[in-house]
ZATOR-440876 format. One line per field, with one value per residue (C-alpha): residue in one letter; x, y, z; residue number from 0. Coordinates in steps of 0.001 Angstrom, whole numbers, always signed. Layout:
// ZATOR-440876
tivo c(A, ...)
px c(X, ...)
py c(Y, ...)
pz c(Z, ...)
marza c(NUM, ...)
END
This chain:
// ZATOR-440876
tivo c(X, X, X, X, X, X, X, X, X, X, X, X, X, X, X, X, X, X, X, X, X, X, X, X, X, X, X, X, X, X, X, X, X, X, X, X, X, X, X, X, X, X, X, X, X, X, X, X, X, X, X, X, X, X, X, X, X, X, X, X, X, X, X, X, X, X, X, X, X, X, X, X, X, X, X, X, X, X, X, X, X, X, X, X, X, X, X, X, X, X, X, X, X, X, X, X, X, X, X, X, X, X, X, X, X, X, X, X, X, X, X, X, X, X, X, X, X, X, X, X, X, X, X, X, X, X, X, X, X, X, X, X, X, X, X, X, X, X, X, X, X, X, X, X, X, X, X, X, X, X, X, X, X, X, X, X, X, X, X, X, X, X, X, X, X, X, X, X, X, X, X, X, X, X, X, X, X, X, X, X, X, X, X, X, X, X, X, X, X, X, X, X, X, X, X, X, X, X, X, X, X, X, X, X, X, X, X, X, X, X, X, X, X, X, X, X, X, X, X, X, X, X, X, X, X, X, X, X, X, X, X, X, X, X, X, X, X, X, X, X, X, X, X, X, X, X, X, X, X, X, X, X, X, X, X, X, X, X, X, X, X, X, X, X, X, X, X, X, X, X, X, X, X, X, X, X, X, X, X, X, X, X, X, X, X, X, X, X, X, X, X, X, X, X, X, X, X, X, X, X, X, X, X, X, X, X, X, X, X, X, X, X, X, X, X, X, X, X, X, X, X, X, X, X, X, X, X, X, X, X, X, X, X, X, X, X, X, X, X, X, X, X, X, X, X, X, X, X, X, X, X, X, X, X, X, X, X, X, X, X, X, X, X, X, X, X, X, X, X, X, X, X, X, X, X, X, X, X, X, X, X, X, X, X, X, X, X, X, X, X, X, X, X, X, X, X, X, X, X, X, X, X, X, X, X, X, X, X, X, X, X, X, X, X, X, X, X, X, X, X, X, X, X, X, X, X, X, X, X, X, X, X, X, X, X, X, X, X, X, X, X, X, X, X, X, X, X, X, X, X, X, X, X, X, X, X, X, X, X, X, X, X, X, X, X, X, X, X, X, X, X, X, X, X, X, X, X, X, X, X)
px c(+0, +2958, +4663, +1704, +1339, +4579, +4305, +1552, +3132, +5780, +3210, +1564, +4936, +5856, +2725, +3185, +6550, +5459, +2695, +5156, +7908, +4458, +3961, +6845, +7873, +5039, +5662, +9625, +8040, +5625, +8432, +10674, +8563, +8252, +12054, +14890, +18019, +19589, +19762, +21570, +21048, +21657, +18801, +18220, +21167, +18746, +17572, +19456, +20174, +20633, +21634, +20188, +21166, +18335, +17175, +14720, +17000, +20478, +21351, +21440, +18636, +18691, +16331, +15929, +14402, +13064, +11318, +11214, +11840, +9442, +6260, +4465, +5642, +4763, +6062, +6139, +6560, +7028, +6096, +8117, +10612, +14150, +13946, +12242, +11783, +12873, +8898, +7840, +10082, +7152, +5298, +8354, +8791, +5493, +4971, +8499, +7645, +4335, +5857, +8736, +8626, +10869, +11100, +12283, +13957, +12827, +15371, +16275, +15228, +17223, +20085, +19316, +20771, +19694, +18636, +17716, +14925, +11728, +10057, +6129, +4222, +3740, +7550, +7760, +5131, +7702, +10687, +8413, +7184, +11389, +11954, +9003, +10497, +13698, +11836, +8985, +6728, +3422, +1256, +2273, +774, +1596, +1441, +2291, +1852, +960, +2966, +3689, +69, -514, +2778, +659, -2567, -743, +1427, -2015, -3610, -912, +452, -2473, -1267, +1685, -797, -2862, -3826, -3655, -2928, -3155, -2059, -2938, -2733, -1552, -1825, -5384, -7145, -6291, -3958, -5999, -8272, -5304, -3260, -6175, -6519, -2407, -3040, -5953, -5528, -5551, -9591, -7554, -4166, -2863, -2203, -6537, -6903, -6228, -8292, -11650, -14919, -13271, -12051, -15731, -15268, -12239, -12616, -15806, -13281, -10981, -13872, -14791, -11088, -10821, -13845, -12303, -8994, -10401, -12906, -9724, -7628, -9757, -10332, -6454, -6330, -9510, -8096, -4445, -5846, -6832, -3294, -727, +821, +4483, +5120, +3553, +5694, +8736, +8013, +8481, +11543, +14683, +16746, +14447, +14197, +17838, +18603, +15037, +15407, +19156, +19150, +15234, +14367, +11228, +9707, +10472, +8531, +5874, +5510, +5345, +2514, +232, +469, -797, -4509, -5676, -9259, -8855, -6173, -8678, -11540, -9455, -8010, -10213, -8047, -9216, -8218, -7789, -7258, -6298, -6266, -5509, -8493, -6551, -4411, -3867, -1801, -4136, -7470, -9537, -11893, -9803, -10150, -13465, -13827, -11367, -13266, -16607, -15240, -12439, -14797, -13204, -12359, -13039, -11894, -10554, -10252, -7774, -8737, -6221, -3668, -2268, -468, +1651, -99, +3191, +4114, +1005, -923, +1308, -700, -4274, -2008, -884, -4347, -5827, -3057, -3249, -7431, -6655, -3791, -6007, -9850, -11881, -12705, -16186, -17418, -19065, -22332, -23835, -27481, -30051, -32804, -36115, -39283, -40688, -43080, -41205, -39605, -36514, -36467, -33787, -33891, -31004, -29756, -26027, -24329, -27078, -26882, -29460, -29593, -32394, -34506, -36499, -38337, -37770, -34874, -34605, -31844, -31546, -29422, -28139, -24253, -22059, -25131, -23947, -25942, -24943, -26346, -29188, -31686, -33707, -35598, -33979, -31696, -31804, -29196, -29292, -26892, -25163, -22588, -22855, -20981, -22731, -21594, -22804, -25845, -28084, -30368, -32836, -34920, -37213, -35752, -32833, -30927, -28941, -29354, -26691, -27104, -24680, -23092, -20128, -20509, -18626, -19514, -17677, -19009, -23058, -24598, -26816, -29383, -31665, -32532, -30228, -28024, -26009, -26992, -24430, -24815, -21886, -21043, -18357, -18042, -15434, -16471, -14791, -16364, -19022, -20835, -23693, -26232, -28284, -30806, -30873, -27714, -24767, -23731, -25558, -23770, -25369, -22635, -19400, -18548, -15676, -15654, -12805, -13691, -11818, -12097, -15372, -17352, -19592, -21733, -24693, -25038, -21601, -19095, -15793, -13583, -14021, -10510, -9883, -11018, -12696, -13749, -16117, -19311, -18665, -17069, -13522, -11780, -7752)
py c(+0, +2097, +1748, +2487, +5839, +6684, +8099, +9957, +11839, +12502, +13868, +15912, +17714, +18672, +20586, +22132, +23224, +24316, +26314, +27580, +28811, +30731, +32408, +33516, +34669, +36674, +37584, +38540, +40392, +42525, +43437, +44148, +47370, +49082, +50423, +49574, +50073, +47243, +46338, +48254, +51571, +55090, +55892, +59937, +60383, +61637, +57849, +55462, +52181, +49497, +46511, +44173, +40961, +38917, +35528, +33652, +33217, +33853, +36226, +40072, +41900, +44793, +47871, +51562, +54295, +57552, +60594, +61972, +59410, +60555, +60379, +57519, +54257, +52827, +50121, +48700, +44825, +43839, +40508, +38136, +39584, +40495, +43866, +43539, +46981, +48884, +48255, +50521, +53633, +55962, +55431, +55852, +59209, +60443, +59812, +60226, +63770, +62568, +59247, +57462, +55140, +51689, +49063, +45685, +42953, +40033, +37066, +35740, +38729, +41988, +42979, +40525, +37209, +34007, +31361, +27793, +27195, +27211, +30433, +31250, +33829, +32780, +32655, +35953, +37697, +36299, +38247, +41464, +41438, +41424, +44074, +46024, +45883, +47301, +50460, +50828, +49574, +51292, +50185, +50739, +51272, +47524, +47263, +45202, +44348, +40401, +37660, +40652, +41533, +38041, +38299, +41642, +39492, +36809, +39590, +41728, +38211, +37234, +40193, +42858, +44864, +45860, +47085, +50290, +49916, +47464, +48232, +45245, +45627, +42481, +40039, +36762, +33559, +33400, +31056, +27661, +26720, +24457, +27851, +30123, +27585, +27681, +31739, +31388, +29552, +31692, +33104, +37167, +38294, +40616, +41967, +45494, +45030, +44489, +48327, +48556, +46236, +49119, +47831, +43977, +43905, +42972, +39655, +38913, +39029, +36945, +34443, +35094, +35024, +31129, +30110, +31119, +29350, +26263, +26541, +27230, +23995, +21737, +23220, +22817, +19042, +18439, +20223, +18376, +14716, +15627, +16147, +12571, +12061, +12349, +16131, +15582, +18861, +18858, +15481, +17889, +20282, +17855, +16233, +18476, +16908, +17766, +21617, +21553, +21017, +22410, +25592, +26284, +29690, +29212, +31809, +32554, +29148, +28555, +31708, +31116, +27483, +28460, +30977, +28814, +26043, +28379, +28599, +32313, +31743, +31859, +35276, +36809, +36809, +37746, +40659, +43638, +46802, +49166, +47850, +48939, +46368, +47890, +45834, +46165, +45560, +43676, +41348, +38298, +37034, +37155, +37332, +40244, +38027, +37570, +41465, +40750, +38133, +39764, +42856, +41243, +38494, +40346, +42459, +46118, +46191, +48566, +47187, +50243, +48930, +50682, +50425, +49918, +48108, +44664, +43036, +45606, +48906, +51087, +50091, +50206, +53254, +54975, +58458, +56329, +53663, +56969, +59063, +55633, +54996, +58583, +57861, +54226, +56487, +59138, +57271, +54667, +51861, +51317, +47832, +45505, +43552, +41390, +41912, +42082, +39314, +40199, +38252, +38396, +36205, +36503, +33816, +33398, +30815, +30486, +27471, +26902, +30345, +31912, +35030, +35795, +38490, +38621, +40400, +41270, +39476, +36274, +33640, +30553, +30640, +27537, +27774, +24393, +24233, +27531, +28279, +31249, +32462, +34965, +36164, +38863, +41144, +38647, +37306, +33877, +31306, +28572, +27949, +24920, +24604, +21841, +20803, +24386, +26739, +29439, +31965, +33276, +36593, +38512, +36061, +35305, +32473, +32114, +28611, +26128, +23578, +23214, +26511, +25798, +22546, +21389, +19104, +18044, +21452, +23630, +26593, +29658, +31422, +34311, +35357, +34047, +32832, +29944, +29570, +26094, +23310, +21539, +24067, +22943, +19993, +18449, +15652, +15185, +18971, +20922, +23947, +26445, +28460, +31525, +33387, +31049, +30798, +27610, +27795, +24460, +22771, +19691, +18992, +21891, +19556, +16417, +14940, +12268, +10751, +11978, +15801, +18323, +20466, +23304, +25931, +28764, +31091, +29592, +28484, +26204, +28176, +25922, +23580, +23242, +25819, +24378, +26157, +25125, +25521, +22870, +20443, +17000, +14611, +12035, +11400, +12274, +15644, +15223, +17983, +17655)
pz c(+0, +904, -2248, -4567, -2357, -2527, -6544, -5539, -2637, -5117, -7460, -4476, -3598, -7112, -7187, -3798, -4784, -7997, -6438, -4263, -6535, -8200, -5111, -3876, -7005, -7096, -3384, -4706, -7665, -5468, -3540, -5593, -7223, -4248, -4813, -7050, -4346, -3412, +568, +2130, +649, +1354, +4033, +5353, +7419, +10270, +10568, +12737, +11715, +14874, +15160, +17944, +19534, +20151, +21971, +19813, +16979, +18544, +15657, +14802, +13504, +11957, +12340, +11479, +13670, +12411, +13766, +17573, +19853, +22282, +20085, +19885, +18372, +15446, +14709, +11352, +10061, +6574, +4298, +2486, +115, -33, +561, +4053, +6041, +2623, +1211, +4363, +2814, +1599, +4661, +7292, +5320, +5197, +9490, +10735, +12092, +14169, +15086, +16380, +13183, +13823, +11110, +11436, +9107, +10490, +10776, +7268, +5874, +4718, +6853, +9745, +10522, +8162, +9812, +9283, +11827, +11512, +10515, +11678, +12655, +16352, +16803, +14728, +17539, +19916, +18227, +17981, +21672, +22482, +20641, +21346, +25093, +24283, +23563, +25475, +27883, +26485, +24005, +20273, +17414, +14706, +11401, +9064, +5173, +3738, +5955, +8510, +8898, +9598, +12426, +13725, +13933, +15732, +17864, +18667, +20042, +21651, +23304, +23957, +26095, +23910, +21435, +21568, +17355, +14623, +11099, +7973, +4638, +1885, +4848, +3726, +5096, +7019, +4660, +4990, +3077, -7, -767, -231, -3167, -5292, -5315, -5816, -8825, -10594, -13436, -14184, -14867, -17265, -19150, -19525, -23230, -23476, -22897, -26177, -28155, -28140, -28439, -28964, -25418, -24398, -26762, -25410, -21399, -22161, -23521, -20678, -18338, -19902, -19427, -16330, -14922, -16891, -15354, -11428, -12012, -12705, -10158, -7812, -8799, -8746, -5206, -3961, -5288, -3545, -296, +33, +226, +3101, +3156, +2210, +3272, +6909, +7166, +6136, +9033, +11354, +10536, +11562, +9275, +5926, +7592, +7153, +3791, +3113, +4282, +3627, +1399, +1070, +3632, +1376, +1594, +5380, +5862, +3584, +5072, +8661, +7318, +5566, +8146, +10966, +12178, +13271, +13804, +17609, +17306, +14923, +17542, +20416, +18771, +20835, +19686, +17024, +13486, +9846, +7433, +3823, +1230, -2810, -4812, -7640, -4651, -6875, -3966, -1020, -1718, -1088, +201, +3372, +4381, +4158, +6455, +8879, +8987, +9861, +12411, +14378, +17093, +16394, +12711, +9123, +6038, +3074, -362, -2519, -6420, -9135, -6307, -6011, -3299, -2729, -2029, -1183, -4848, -7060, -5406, -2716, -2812, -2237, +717, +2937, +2602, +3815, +6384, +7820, +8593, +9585, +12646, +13786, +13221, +15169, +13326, +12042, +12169, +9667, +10161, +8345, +7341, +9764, +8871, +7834, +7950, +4150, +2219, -1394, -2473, -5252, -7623, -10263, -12872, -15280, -15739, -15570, -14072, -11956, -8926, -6080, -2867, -654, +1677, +864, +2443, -82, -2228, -4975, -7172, -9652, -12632, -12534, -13165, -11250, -9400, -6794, -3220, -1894, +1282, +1594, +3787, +3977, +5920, +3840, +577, -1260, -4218, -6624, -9793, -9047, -8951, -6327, -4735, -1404, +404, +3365, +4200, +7094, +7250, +10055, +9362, +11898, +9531, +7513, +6512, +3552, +1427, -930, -3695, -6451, -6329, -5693, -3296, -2195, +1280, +2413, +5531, +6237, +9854, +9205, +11764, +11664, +13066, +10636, +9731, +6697, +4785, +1921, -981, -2615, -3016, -2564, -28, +345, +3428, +4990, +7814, +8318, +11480, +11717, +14997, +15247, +17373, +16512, +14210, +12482, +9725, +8476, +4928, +2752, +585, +135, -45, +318, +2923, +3422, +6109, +6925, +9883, +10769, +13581, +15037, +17820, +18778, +20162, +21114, +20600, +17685, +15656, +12550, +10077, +7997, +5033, +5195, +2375, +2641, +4218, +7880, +8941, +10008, +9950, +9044)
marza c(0, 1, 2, 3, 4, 5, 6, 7, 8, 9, 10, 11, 12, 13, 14, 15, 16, 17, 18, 19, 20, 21, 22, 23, 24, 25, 26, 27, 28, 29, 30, 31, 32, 33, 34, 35, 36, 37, 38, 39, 40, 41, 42, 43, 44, 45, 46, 47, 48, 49, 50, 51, 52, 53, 54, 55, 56, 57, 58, 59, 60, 61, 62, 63, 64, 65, 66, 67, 68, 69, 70, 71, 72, 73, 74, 75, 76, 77, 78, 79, 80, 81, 82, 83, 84, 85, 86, 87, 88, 89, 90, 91, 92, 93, 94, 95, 96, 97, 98, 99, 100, 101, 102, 103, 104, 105, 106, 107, 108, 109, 110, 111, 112, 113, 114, 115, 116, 117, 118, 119, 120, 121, 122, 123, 124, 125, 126, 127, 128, 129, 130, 131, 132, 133, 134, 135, 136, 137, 138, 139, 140, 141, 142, 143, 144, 145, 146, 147, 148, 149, 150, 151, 152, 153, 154, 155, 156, 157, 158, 159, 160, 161, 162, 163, 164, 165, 166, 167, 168, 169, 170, 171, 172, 173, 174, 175, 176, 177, 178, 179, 180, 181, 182, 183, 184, 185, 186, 187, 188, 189, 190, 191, 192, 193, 194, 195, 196, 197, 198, 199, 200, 201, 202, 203, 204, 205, 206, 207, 208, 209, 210, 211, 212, 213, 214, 215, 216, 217, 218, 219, 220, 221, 222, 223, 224, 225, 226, 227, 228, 229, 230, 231, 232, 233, 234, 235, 236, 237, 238, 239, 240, 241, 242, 243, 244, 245, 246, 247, 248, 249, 250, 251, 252, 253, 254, 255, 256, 257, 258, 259, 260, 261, 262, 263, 264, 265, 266, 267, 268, 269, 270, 271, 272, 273, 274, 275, 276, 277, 278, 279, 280, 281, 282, 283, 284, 285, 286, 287, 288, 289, 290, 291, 292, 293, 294, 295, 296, 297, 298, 299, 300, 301, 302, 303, 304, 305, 306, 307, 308, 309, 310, 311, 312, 313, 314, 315, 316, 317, 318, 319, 320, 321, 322, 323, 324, 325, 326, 327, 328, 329, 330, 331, 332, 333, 334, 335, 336, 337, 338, 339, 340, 341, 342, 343, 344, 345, 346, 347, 348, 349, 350, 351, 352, 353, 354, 355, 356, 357, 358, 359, 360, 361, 362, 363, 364, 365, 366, 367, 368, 369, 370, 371, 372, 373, 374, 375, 376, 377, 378, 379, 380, 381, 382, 383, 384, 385, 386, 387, 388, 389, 390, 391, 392, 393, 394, 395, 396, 397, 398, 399, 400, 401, 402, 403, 404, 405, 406, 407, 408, 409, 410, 411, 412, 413, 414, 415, 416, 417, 418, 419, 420, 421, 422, 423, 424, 425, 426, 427, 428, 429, 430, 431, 432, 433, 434, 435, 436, 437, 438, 439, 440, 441, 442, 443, 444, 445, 446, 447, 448, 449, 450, 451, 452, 453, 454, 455, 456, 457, 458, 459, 460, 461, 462, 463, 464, 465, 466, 467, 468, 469, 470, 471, 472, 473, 474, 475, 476, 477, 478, 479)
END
């Protein structure tokens, strides 16, 4: 049995390192725009560069300091990416004379110490909360941009005290880690050079569009298929030996491992300070869709969306990131909500249609042979989805029976409480849930025949209170 598995692990690794090199090349490439100097490079001479010995790692780290030391701190933490602190340049300039700005390089990254062990974000909140100490012993204001949000997230939960705001740029990480591959692996929804193409660009993004709905429908297949399979990589993680050779001059992919292999659905709740999350509307890295979720399930959080940015906001739209960044310092943060439900008597019924959008409030909605259907700010007493594709955002379904009913379909839920006696019930469908809270009386997840489940972020609440962050396959939910 061993031997016939062993191919396929093989096969199952390629693809993770292929998927892999795709990311953090795209992570490298990000980077890399915000600023064409190499590391080091000529900084304002009125900024101090330090060098600190510290504990966790037992190497140097390097950080710079700008602005009046005795104005608050903010402290700033970047993502993956060679040039570490150096992506944080336009916005240690534009605050250096309201703030006592200090920016890290993490270990492994930029002027600090490599290092061979293993890289996360919960030892990462460890480093910061040292180094935090050395310069003060009152809360600071965190920030941090794609694997460093997700270190602030981690560093806010952990260490609460030390914070008095949180600040998120293109978080990465979050999602776990199938969906977050998947979005990796998506194709572009459109090219620069189809500006040009006039009145044809319409024909083409329809072809685009077609492709790209091809391309997400096999992906996810392959995905789904490897993840009956042992994950080589998690057995790599766990053998010292492997992390050695694995990680030597691979900085990147240590990082990016320890990232993807961490569960914040707990830290994202506990997180009570006020919090910004800024995100890049065009993020082909992380997903949009995580800000989203973030802002609605972390208790004190606004999400800003700035248009015509990726992954790198600093880069793409620097002007937009520091008019956001400068409300995200001095402003409260106004929370999200999902919609209140309301009682109505009109039902929805959609039969073998495509590209559908509905929002509102309903009492029965029926949707049966209907292809990339999306909900959106919508109420119901029930949903019942047959032979479908759906994509479900902002819902709330309050039902004495079943809430949502799957059959022979694929869905997408991005934040939705599901209220019911039953609350979600699956027939060999496929669910990709993020922000997903299920209340039940009687059962939260009954399955006939086998199904996919991959949760992220979400929650069980009744009658029994689980985090639920994981996938399981089969006919029985069992979360790995």
């Amino acid at each position: 049995m061993l031997t016939n598995t062993l191919p396929l692990l093989g096969k199952k690794l390629l693809l993770i390192t292929l998927v892999f090199h795709f990311s953090l090349t795209s992570f490298n490439l990000s980077a890399d725009t915000t600023t064409t100097m190499p590391n080091p490079v000529e900084l304002p001479q009125h900024w101090q560069r330090t060098v600190l010995k510290e504990p966790l790692y037992n190497g140097n780290i390097s950080l710079v300091q700008a602005g009046n030391n005795t104005a608050p701190i903010l402290f700033l933490i970047h993502g993956l990416g060679e040039n570490g602190m150096l992506d944080w340049l336009p916005v240690i300039k534009q605050f250096e004379s309201d703030y006592h700005v200090i920016s890290i390089d993490l270990p492994g990254f930029g002027l600090s110490d490599k290092t061979i062990e293993q890289l996360s974000p919960s030892r990462y909140a460890e480093l910061v909360h040292w180094v935090i100490k050395q310069f003060s012993d009152k809360p600071v204001i965190v920030a941090g941009h794609s694997m460093g949000a997700a270190i602030s997230l981690r560093f806010a939960a952990d260490y609460p005290q030390q914070v008095s705001k949180l600040i998120m740029l293109d978080t990465a990480g979050v999602l776990q880690r199938t969906v977050f591959v998947k979005h990796l692996a998506k194709m572009p929804e459109s090219y620069q050079w189809m500006e040009q193409l006039g009145p044809a660009k319409g024909v083409f993004a329809s072809v685009l569009g077609k492709f790209n709905r091809f391309t997400e429908r096999l992906t996810s297949k392959v995905l789904t298929g490897l993840d009956h399979l042992p994950d080589p990589a998690q057995l790599l993680l766990n053998l010292p030996i492997a992390q050695r050779y694995l990680y030597r001059d691979r900085t990147n992919l240590n990082a990016a491992l320890g990232l993807i292999y961490e569960d914040f659905t707990a830290a994202i709740s506990q997180v009570k300070v006020p919090t910004h999350i800024i995100w890049g509307e065009q993020d082909r890295i992380a997903p949009l869709r995580t800000g989203q979720v973030l802002a609605l399930r972390m208790p004190n959080a606004q999400l800003h969306v700035i248009k015509n940015s990726g992954h790198v906001p600093m880069a793409d739209a620097p002007q937009q990131l520091l008019v956001v960044f400068q409300q995200a310092l001095q402003q409260p943060a106004e929370q999200t909500a999902l919609p209140e439900f309301i009682a109505s008597k009109q039902d929805l019924n959609c039969h073998n249609q495509t590209d559908k959008k509905y929002s509102g409030h309903y009492q029965q909605i029926r949707i049966i042979g209907c292809r990339y259907v999306r909900l959106e700010q919508l109420t119901a007493e029930s949903i019942y989805i047959e032979n479908a594709i759906v994509s479900m955002q902002d819902i709330t379904i309050n039902s004495d029976a079943t809430a949502l009913t799957l059959l022979n379909s694929a869905v997408t839920i991005t934040n939705a409480d599901l209220h019911g006696l039953i609350a979600l019930y699956s027939d060999n469908s496929k669910i990709d849930a993020a922000g997903l809270n299920l209340y039940a009386t009687e059962q939260t997840i009954k399955l006939n025949n086998d199904s996919a489940l991959y949760f992220s972020v979400s929650e069980i609440k009744s009658p029994q209170q689980q985090i639920l962050h994981g996938y399981s396959l089969g006919n029985r939910v069992n979360l790995q």
